[in-house]
KENU-315116 format. One record per atom (N, C-alpha, C): residue number from 1; residue in one letter; x, y, z; atom name. Coordinates in pm, 1 decimal, m for minus. Each point is the difference from the previous one (the first is absolute). Example, Ala and Ser with C-alpha at 12.3 -4.5 7.8 and 13.67 -1.06 7.14 Angstrom:
ATOM    i  aa         x         y         z  at
ATOM    1   A    1319.0    m569.0     780.0   N
ATOM    1   A     m89.0     119.0       0.0  CA
ATOM    1   A      90.0     120.0       0.0   C
ATOM    2   S     m35.0     105.0     m72.0   N
ATOM    2   S      82.0     119.0       6.0  CA
ATOM    2   S     m77.0     109.0      73.0   C
END
This chain:
ATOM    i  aa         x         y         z  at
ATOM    1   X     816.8   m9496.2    1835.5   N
ATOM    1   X     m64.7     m53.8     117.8  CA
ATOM    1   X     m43.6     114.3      91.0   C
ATOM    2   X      87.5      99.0      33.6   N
ATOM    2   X     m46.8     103.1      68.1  CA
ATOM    2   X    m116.8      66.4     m66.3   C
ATOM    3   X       8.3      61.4    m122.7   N
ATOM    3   X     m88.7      58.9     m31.7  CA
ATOM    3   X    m143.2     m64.9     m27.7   C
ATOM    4   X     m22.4    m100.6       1.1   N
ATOM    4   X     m96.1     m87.7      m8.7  CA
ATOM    4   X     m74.5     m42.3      99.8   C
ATOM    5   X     122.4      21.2     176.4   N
ATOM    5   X     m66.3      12.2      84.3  CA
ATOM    5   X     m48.6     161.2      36.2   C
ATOM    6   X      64.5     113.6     m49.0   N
ATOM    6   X     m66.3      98.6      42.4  CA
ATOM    6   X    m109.0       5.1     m70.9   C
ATOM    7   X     m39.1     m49.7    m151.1   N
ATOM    7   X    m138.8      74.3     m52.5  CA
ATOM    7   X    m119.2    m125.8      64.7   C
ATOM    8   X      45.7     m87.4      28.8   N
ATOM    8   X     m87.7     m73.4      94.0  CA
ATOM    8   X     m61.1      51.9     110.7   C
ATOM    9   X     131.7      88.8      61.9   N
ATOM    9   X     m45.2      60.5     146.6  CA
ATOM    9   X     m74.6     114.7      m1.6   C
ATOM   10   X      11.5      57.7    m132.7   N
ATOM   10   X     m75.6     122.3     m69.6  CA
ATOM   10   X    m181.9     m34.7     m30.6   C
ATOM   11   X      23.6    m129.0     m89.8   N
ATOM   11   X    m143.3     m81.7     m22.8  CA
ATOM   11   X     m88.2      16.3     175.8   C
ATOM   12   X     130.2     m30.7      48.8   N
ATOM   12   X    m123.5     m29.3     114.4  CA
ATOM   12   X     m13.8      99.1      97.6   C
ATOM   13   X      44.0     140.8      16.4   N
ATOM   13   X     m24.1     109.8      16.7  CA
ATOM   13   X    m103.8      17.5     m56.8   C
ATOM   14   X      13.3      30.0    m120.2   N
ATOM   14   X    m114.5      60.9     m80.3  CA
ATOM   14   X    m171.6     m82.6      m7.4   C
ATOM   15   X      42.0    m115.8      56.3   N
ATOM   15   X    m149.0     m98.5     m20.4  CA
ATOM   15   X      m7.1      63.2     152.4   C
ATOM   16   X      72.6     m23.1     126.8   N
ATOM   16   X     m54.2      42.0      93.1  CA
ATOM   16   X     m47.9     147.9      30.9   C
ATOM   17   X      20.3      76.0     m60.3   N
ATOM   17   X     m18.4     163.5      34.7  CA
ATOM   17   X    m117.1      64.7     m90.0   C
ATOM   18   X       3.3    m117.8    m102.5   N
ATOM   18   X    m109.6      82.9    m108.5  CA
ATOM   18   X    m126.9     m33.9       4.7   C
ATOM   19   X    m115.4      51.8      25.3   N
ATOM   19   X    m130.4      35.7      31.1  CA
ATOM   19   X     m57.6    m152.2     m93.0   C
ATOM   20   X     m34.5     m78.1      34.7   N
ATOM   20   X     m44.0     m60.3    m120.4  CA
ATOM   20   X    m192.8     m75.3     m15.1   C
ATOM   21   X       6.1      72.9    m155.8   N
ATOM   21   X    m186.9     m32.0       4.3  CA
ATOM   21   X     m43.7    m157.2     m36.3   C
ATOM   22   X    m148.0      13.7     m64.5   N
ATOM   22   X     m21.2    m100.4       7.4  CA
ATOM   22   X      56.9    m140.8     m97.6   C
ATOM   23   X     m15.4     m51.2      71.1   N
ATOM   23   X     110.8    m194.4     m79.5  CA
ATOM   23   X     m94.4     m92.8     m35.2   C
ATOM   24   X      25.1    m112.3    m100.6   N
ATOM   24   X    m122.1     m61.2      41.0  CA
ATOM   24   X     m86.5    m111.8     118.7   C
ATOM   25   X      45.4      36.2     114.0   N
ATOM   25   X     m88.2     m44.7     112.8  CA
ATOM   25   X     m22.4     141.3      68.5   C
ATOM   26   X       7.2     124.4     m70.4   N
ATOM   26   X     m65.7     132.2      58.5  CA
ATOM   26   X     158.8      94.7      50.3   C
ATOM   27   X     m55.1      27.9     130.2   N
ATOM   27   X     102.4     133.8      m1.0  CA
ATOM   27   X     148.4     m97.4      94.8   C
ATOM   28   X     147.8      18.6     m66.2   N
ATOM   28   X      64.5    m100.0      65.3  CA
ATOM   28   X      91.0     137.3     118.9   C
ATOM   29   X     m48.2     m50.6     130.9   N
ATOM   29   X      70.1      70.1     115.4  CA
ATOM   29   X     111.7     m56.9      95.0   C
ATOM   30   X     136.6      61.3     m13.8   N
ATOM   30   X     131.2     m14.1      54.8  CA
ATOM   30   X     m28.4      48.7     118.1   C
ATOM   31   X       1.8     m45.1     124.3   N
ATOM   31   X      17.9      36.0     112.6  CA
ATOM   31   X     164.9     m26.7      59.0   C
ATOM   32   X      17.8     116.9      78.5   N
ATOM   32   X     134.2       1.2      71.9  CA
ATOM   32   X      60.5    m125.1      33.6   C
ATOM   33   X     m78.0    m104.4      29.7   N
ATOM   33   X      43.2    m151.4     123.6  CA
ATOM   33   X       8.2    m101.1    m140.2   C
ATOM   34   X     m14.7      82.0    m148.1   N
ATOM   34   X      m8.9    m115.9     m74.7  CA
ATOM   34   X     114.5     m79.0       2.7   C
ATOM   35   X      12.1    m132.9     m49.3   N
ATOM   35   X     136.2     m71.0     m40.5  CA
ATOM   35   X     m23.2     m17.1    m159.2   C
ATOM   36   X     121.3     m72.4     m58.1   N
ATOM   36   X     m36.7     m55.1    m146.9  CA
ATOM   36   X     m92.6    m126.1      32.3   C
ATOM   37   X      19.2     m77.9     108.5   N
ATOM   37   X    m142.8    m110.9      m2.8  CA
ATOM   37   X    m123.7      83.7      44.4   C
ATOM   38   X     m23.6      79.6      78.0   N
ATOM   38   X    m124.7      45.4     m42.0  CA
ATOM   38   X     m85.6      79.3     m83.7   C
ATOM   39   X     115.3      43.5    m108.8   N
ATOM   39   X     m55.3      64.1    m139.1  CA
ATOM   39   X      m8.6    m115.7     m54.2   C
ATOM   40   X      41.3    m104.4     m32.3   N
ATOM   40   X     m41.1     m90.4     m80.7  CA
ATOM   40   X     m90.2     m88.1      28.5   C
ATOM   41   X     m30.5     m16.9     146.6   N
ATOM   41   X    m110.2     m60.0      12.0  CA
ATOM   41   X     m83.5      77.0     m34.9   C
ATOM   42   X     m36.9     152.5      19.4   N
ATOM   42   X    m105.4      32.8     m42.6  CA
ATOM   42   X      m5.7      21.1    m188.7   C
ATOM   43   X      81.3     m64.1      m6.8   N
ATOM   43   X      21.3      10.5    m172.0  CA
ATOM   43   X     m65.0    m123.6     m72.3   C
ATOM   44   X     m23.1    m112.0      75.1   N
ATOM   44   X     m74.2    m157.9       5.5  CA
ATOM   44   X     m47.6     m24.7    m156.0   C
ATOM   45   X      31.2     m62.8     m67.7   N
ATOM   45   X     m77.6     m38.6    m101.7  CA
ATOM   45   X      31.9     157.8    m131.3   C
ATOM   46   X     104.9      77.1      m0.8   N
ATOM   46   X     m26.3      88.9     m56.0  CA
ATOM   46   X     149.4      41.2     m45.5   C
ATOM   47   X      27.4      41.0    m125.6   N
ATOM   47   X     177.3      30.9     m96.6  CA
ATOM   47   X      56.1      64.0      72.9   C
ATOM   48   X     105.7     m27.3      13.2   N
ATOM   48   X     115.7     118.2      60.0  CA
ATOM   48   X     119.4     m60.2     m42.0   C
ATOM   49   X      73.9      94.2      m1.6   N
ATOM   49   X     147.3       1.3       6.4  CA
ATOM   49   X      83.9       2.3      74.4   C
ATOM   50   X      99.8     m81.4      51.0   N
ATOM   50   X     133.2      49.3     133.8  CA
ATOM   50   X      95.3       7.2     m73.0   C
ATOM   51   X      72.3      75.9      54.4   N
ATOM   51   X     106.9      44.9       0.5  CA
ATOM   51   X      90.4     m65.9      82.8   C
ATOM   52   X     133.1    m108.3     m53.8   N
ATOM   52   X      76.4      m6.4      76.5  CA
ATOM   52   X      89.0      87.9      68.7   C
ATOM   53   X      88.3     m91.1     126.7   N
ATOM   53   X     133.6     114.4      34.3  CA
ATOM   53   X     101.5     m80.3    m118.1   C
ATOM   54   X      m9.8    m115.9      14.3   N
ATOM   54   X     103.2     m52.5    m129.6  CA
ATOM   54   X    m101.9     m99.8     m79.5   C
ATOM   55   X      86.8     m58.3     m75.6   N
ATOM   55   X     m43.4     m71.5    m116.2  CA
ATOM   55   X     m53.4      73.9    m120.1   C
ATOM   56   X     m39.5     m30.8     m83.8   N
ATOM   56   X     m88.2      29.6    m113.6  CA
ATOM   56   X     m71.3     114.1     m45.4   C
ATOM   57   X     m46.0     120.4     170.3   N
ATOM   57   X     m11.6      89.4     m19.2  CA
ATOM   57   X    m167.1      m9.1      47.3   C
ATOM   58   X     m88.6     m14.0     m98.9   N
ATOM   58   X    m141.6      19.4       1.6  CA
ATOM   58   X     m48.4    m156.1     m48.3   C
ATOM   59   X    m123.1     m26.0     134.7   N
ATOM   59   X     m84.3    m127.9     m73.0  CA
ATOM   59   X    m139.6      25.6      20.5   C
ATOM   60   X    m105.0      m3.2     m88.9   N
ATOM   60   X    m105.9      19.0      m6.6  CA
ATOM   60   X     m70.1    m125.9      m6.7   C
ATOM   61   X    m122.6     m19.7      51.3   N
ATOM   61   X     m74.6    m116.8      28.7  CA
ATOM   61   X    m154.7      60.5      86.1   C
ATOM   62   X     m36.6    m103.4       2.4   N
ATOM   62   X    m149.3      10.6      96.9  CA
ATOM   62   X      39.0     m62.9     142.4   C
ATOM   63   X     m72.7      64.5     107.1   N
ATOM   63   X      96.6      m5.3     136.9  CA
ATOM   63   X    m138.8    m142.4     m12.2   C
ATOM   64   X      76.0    m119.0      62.5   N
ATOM   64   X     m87.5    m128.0      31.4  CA
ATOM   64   X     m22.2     m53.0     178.7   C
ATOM   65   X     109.8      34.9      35.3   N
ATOM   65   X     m16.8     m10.0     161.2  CA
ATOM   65   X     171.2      87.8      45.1   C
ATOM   66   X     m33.7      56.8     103.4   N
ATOM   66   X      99.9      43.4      44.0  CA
ATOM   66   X      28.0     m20.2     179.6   C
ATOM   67   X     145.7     m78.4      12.8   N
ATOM   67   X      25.8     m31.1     172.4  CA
ATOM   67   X      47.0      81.3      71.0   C
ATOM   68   X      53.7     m88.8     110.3   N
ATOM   68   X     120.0      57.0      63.2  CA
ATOM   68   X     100.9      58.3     m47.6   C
ATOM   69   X      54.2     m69.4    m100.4   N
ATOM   69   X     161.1      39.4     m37.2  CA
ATOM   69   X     m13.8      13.1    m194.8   C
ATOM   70   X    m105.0     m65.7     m63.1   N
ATOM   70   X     m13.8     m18.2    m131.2  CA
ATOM   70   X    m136.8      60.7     m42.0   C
ATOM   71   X       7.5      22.7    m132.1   N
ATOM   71   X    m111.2      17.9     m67.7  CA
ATOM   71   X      m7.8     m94.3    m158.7   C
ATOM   72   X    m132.2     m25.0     m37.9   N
ATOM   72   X     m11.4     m75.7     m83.3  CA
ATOM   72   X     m33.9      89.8     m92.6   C
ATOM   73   X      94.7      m8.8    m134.5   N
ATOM   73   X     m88.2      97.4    m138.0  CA
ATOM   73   X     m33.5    m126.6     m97.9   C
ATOM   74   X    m166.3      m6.1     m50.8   N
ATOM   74   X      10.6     m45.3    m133.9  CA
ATOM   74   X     m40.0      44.0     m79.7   C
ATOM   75   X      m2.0     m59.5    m165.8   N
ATOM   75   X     m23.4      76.6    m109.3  CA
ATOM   75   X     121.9     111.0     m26.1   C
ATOM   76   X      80.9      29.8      19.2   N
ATOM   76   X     149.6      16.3     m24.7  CA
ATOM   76   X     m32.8     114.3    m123.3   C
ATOM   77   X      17.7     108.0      m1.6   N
ATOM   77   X      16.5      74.3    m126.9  CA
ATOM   77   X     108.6     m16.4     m71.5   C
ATOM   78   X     m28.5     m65.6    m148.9   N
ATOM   78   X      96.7     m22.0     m55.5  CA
ATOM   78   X      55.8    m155.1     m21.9   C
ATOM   79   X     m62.7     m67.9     130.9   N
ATOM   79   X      64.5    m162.4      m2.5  CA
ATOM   79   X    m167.8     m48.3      92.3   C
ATOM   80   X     m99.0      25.0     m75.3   N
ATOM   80   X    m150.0     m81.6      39.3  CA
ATOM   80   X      15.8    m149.0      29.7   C
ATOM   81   X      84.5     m71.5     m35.0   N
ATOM   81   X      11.7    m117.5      61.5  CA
ATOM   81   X      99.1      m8.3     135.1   C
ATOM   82   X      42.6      91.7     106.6   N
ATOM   82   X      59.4     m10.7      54.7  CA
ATOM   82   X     m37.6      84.1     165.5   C
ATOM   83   X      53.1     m67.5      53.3   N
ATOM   83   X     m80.2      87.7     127.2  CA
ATOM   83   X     153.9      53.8     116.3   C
ATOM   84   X     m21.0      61.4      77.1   N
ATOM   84   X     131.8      34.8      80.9  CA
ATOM   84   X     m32.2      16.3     137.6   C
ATOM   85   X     101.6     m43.2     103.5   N
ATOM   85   X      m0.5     m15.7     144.4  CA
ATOM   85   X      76.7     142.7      24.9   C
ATOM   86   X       3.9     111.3      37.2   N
ATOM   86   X      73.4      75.8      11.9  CA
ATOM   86   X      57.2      40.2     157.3   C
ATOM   87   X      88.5      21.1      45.5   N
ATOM   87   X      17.5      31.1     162.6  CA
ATOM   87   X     m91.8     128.7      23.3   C
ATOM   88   X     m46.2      12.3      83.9   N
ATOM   88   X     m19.7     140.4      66.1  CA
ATOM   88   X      99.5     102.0      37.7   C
ATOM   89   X      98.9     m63.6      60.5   N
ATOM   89   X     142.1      77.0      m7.1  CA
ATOM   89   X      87.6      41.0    m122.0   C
ATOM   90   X     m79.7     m62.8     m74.9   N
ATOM   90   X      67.1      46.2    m129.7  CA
ATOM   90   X     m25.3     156.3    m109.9   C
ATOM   91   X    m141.9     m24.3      44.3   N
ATOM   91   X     m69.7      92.4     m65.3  CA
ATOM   91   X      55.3     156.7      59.9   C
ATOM   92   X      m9.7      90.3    m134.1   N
ATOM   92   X      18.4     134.4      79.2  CA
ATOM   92   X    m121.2     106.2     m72.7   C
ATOM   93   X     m85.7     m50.2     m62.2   N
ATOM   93   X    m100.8      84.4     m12.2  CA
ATOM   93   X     m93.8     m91.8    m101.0   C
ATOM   94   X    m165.4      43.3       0.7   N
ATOM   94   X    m139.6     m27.3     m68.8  CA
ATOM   94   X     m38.7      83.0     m54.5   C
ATOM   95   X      m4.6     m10.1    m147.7   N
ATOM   95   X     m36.0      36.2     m77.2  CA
ATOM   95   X    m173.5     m42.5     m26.6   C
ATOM   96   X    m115.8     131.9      19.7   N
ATOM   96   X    m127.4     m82.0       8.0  CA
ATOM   96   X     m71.3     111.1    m132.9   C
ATOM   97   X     m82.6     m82.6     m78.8   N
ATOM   97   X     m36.2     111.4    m105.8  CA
ATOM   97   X    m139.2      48.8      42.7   C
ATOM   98   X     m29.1     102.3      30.1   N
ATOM   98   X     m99.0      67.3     105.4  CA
ATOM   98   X     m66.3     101.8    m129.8   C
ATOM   99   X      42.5      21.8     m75.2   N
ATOM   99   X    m102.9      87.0    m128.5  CA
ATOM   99   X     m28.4     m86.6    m119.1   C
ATOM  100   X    m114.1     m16.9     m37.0   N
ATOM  100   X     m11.2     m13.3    m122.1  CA
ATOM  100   X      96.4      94.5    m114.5   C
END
């Protein structure tokens, strides 16, 4: 459990600090004031991965709407018939594939 939360906390070091080019809706930019809901809103309609603090570890999906407190993934990598409500508080890092 610990170590699963540190390489999480590592994931998301490294997504925040590292220069990143273009994705496919163009060049994706982390600003300082970001939260995890406003990387994923700007992620709308497009694959990613989170990273839990617990459970299961990693869930990949297409971001479908994202709130206050939840985000919607569907198309599920791995389970295409299934979609997931995830907390926002839950999450500890986004995984976004930005290179071909």
């Amino acid at each position: 459990m610990r170590l699963s939360r540190a390489l999480a906390a590592l994931a998301l070091a490294a997504a925040l600090s590292l220069p990143l080019s273009a994705g496919a809706q163009g060049k994706l930019q982390v600003q300082s004031g970001d939260t995890m809901k406003t990387v994923l809103q700007g992620q709308m309609g497009q694959r990613v991965s989170v990273v839990l603090t617990t459970g299961p570890g990693e869930i990949a999906g297409v971001v479908t709407m994202v709130g206050d407190k939840v985000v919607h993934l569907s198309s599920l990598t791995g389970r295409e018939y299934f979609d997931a409500v995830i907390a926002l508080d839950q999450i500890a890092a986004v995984v976004i594939r930005v290179r071909q």
